[in-house]
C-alpha positions, 0 to 999 in steps of 0.5 A: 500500500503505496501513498502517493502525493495530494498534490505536490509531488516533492511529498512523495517519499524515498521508499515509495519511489523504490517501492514502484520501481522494485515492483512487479505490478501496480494496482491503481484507481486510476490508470492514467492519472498514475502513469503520470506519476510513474512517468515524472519519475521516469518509472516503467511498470505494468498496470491495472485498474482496481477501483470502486466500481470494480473492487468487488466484482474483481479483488478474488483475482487481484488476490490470486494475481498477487499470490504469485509475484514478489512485489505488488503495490497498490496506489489510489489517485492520490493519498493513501489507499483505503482511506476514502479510497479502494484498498479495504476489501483487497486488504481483507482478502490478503489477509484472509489469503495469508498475503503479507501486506505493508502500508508506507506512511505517506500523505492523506490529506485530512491530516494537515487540515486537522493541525493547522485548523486551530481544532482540537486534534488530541481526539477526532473522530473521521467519517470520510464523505458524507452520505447523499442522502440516506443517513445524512441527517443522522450523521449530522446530528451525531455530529452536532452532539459529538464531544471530539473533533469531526473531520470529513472530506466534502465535494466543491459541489456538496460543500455549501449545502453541507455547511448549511447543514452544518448551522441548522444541525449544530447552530451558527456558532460551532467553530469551523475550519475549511482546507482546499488543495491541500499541497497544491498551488491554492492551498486555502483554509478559511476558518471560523463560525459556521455561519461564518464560512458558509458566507464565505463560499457563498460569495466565492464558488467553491473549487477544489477537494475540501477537508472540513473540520467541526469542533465539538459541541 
């Protein structure tokens, strides 16, 4: 389980490089978007899919496929995989099969949101993306009852709808802080009430990847 970069790609570590380049093959999201990686780094290896859409109907083969190489790695997009990302279900499977399984530390990137929103960090509690629809008000009012810290990521689409959602669930008043692009060239981290950054991207649209950060009650 490789990591890669949420958007700088000077984020990538020495051991993840070796990784890829002693690899037999790589599983990734997204073919593409990692065949630019692997050719920045001047990295030549075989590839295939493996993401949400197709985990289920074909991790028994993954499993089988990496049963018999040395070396196989597992990268998503960007970030580490299974965090909000395909990898859990091929986790379990290896587990199950007795495949060793090795995760690098790397980047993910609700974890610099977290440090630099000004929110308590000691106890958080991440919930990835919120449902659509069913469930969601649930989450929100487990949310607006919560005694640690909440992280979760959020679309630019869904964001606005979410931050009203956060005033009428945890009131104008809760404290907020929201990080888009994290590494990237606009990086941004808008902070405050919530009513007070819902303003905020209700004047300015709302563009990126977005980690949402909400204190306790």
């Amino acid at each position: 389980m490789v990591p890669t970069p949420i958007g700088n790609l000077e984020d990538i570590t020495l051991r993840a490089l070796r990784m890829l380049k002693e690899c037999d093959h790589i599983f990734a999201e997204d073919t593409r978007e990692t065949r630019k990686l692997l050719a920045h780094f001047s990295i030549d290896k075989p590839t295939s899919s493996f993401h949400l859409n197709n985990e289920h109907a074909i991790v028994a083969k993954v499993v089988d496929q990496i049963q018999s190489m040395q070396l196989a790695v597992l990268v998503s997009d960007a970030g580490t995989p299974a965090i909000s990302d395909p990898g859990f279900l091929l986790v379990r499977e290896c587990i199950k099969a007795g495949v060793e399984i090795e995760c690098l530390p790397g980047a993910t990137a609700f974890v610099p949101a977290l440090v630099i929103s000004g929110i308590p960090c000691e106890e958080f509690h991440y919930i990835g993306f919120l449902p659509h629809k069913k469930g969601r008000e649930t989450r929100f009012k487990a949310i607006a009852a919560s005694d640690t810290t909440t992280v979760l990521y959020e679309s630019p689409h869904r964001l606005v709808k979410t931050l009203e959602q956060l005033v009428q669930f945890c009131g104008s008043d809760r404290r907020v802080s929201v990080s888009r692009e994290i590494s990237k060239k606009f990086e941004e981290t808008i902070r405050g009430t919530a009513s007070e950054v819902l303003a905020h991207f209700q004047s300015n649209e709302p563009r990126g990847e977005f980690v949402v950060v909400i204190s306790s009650k």
